[in-house]
Backbone as a chain_set.jsonl record, in Angstrom:
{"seq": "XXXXXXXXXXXXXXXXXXXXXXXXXXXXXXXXXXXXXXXXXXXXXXXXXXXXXXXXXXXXXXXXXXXXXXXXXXXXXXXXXXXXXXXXXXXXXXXXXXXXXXX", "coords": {"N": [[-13.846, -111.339, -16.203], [-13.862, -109.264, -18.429], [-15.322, -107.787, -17.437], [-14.148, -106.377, -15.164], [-12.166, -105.219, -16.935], [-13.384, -103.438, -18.511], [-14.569, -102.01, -16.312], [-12.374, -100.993, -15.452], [-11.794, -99.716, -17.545], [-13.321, -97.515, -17.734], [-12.83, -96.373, -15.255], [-10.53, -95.485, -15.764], [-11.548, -93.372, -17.916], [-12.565, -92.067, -16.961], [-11.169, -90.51, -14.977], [-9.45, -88.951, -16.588], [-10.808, -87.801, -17.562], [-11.691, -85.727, -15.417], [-8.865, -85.243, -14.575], [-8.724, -83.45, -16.973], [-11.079, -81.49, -16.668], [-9.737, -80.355, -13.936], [-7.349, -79.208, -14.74], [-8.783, -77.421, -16.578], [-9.819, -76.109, -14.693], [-7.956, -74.682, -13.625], [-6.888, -72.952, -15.234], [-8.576, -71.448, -16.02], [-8.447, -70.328, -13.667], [-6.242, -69.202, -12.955], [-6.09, -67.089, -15.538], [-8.424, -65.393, -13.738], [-6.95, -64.086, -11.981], [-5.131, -63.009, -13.155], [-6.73, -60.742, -14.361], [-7.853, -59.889, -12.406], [-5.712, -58.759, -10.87], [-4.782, -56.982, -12.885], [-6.876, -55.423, -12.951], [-7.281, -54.749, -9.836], [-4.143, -53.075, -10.165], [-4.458, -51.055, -11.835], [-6.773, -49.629, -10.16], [-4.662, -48.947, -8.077], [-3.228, -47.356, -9.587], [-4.526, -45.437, -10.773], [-5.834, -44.062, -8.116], [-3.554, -43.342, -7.154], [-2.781, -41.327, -9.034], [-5.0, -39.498, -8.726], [-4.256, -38.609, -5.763], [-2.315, -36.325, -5.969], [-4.074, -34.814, -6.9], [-5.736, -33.969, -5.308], [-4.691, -33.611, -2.851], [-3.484, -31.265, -3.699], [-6.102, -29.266, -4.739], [-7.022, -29.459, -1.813], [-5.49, -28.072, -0.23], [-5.713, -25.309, -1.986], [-8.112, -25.053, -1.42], [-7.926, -24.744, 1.329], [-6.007, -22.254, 0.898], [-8.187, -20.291, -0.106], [-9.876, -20.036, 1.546], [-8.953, -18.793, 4.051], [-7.926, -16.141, 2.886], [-10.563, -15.267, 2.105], [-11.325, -15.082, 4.862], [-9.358, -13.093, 5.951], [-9.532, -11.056, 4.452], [-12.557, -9.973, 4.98], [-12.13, -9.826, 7.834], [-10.525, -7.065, 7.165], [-12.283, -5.737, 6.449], [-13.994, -5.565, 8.049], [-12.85, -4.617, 10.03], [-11.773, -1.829, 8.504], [-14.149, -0.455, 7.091], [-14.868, 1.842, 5.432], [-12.824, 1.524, 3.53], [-12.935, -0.925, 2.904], [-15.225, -0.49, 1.278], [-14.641, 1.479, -0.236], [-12.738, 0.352, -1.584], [-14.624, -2.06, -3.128], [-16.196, -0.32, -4.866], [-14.527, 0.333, -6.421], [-13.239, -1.716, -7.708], [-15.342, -2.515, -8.965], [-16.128, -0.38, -10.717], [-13.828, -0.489, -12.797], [-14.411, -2.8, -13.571], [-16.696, -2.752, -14.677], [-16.18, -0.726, -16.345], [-14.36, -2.475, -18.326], [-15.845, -4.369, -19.492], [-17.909, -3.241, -20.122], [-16.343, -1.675, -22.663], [-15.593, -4.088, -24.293], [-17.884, -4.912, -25.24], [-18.786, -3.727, -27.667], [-18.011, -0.938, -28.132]], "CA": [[-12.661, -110.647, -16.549], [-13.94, -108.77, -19.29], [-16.208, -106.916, -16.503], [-13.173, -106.076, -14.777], [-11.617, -104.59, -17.724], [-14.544, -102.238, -18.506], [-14.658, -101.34, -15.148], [-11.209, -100.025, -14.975], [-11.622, -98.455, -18.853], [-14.192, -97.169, -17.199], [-12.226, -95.911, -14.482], [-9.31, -94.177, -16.345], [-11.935, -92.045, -18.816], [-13.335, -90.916, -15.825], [-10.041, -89.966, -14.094], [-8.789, -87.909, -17.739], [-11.845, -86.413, -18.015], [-11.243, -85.371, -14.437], [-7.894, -84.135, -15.161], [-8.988, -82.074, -17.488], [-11.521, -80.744, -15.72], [-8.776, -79.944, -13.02], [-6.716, -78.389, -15.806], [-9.559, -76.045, -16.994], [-10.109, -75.103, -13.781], [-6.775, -74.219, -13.054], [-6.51, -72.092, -16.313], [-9.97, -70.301, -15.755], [-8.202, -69.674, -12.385], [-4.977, -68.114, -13.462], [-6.736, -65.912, -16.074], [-9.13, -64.447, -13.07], [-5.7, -64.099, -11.055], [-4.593, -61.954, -14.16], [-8.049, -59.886, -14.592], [-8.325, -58.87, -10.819], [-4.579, -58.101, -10.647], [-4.3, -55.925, -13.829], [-7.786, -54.109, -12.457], [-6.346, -53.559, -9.123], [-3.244, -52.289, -10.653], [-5.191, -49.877, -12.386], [-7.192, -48.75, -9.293], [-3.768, -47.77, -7.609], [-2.827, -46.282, -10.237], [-5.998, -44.059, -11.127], [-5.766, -43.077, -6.747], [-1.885, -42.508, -6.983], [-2.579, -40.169, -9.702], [-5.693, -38.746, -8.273], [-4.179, -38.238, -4.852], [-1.782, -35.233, -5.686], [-4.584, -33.6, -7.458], [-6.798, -34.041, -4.088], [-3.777, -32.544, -2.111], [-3.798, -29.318, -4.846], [-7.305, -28.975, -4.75], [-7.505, -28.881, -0.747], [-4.971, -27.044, -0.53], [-6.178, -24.107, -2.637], [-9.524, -24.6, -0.576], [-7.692, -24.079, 2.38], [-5.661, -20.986, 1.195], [-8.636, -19.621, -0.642], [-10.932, -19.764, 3.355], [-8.001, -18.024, 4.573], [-8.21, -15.08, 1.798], [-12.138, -14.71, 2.244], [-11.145, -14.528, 6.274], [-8.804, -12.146, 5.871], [-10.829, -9.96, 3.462], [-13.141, -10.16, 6.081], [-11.725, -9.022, 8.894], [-9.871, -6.549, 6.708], [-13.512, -4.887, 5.647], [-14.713, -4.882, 9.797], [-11.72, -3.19, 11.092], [-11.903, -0.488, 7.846], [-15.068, -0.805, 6.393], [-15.049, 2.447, 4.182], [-12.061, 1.409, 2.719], [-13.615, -2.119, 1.92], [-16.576, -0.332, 0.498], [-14.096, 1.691, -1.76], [-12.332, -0.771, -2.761], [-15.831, -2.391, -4.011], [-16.89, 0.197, -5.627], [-13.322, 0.71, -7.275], [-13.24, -2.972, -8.393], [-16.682, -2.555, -9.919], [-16.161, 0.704, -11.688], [-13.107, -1.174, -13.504], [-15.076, -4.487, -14.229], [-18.176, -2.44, -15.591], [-15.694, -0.253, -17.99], [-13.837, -3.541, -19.223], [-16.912, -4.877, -19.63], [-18.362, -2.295, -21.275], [-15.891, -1.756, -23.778], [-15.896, -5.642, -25.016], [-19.097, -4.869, -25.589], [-18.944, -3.529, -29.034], [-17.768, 0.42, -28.442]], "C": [[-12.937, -109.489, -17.511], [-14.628, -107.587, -18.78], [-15.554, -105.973, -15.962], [-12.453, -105.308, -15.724], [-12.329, -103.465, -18.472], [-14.744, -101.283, -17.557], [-13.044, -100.455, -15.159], [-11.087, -99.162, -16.333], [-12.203, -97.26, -18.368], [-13.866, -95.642, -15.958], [-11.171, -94.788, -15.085], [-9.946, -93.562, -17.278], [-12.47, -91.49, -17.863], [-12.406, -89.658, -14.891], [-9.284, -88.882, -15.61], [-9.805, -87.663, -17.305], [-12.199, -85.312, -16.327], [-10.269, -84.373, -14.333], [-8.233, -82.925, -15.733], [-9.919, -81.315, -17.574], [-11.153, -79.762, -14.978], [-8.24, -78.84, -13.666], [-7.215, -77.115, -16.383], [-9.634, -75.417, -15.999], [-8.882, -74.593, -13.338], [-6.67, -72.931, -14.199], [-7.54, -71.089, -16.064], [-9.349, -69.195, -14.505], [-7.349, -68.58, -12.527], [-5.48, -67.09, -14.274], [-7.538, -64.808, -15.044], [-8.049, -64.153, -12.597], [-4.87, -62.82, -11.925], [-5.652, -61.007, -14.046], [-7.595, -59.106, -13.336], [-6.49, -58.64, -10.345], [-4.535, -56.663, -11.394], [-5.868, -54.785, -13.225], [-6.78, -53.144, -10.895], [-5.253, -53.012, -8.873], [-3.438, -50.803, -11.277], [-6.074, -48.967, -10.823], [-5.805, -48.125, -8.672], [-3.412, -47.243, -8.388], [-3.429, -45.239, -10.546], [-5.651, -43.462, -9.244], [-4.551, -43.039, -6.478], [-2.105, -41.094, -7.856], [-3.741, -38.785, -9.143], [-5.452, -38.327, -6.673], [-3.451, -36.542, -4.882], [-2.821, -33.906, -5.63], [-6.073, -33.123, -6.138], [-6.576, -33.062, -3.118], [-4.252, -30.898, -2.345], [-5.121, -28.929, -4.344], [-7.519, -28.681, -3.028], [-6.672, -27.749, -0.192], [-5.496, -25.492, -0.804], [-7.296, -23.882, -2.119], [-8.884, -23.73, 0.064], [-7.487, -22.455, 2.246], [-6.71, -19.723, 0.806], [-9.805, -19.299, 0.722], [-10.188, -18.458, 3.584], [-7.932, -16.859, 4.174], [-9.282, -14.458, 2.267], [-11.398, -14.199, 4.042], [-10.509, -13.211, 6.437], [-9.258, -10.716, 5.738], [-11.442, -9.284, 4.541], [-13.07, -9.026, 7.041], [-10.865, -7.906, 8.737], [-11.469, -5.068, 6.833], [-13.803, -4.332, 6.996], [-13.879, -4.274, 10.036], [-11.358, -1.637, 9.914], [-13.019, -0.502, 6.821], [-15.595, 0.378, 5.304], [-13.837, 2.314, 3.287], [-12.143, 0.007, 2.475], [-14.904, -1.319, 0.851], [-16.164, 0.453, -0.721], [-13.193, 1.12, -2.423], [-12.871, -1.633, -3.441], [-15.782, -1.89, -4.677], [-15.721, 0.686, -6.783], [-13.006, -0.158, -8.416], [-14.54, -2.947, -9.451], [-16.398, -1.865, -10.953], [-15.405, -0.148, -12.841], [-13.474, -1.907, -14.222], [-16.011, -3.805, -15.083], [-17.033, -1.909, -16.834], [-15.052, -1.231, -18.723], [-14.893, -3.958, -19.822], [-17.512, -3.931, -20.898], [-17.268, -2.326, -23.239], [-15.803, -2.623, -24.881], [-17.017, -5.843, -25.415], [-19.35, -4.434, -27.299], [-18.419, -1.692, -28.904], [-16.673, 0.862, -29.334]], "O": [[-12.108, -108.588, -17.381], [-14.633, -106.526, -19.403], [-15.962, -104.815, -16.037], [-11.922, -104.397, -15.089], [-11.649, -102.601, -19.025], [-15.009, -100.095, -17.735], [-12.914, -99.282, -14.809], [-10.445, -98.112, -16.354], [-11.707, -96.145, -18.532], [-14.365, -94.521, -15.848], [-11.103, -93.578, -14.866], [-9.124, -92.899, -17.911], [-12.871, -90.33, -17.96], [-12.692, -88.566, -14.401], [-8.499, -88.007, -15.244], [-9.658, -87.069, -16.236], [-12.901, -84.301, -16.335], [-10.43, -83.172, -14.119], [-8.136, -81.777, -15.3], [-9.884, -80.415, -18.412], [-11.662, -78.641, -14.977], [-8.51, -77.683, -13.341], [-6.573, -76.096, -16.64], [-9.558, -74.19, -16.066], [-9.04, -73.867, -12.357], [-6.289, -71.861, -13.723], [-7.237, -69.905, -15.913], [-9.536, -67.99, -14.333], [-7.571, -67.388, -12.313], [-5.349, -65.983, -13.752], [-7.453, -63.603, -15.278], [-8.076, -63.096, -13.227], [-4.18, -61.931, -11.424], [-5.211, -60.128, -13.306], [-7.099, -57.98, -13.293], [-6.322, -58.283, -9.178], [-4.343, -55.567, -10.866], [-5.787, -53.559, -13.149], [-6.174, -52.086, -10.731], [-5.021, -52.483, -7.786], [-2.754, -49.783, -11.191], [-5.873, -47.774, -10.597], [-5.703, -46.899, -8.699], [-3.057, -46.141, -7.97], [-2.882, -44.137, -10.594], [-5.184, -42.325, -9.182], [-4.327, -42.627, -5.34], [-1.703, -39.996, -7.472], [-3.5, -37.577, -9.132], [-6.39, -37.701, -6.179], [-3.834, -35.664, -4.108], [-2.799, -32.826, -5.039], [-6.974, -32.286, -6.179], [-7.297, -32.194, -2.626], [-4.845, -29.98, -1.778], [-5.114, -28.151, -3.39], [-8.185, -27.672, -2.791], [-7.129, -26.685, 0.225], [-5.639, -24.656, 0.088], [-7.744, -22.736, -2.164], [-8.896, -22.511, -0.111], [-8.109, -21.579, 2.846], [-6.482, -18.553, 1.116], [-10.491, -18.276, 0.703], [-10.634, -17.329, 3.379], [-7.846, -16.105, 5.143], [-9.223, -13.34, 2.778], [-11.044, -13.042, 4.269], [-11.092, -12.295, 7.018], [-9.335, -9.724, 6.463], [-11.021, -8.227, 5.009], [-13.585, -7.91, 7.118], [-10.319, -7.494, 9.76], [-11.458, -3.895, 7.204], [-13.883, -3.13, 7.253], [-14.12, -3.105, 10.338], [-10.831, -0.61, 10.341], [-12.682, -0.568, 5.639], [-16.472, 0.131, 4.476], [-13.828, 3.006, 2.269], [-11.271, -0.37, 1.692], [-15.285, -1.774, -0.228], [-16.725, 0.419, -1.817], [-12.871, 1.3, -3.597], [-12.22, -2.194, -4.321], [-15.317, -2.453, -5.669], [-16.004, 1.293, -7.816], [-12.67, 0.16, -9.557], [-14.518, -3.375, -10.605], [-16.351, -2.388, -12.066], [-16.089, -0.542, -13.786], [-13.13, -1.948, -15.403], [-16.16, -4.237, -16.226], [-16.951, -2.436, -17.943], [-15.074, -0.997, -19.932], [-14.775, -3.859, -21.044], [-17.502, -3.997, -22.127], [-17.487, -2.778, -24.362], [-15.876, -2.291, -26.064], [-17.295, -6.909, -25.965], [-20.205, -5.015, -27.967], [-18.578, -1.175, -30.009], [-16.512, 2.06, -29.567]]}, "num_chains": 1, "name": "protein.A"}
């Protein structure tokens, strides 16, 4: 009898210490459940905010292709009036230039 009553003490510290086993692991769990939420809360939020500026940015590629093309085909179909409007743009840039220089 006394065997029997060891055996089952036996039995219920094994079954708490079980429990709370169970218990930790449930808590360990919920905390990762928090971690990897609040991260990928943060990733959509970092690529919500970085999407507009993706937009903008291709965007302004695009219209800035479009510009050079233009240019372009602006210079072949009058190409001495691309070459003085170089040399018009330059003159300008060198005398700004110049002057900031110390004159």
């Amino acid at each position: 009898m006394a065997a029997e009553q060891q055996q089952e003490n036996a039995g219920k510290a094994e079954l708490e210490a079980l429990r709370a086993d169970v218990d930790a692991l449930r808590q360990d769990l919920a905390r990762l459940a928090d971690t990897l939420g609040a991260r990928v809360r943060e990733s959509v939020k970092e690529a919500a905010e970085d999407l507009p500026f993706k937009e903008q940015l291709k965007r302004a590629r695009e219209q800035g292709e479009e510009t050079v093309e233009q240019m372009v085909e602006k210079a072949q179909a009058h190409p001495l009036t691309g070459l003085a409007i170089a040399f018009g743009t330059g003159f300008i840039l060198a005398a700004l230039l110049g002057r900031g220089g110390g004159r």
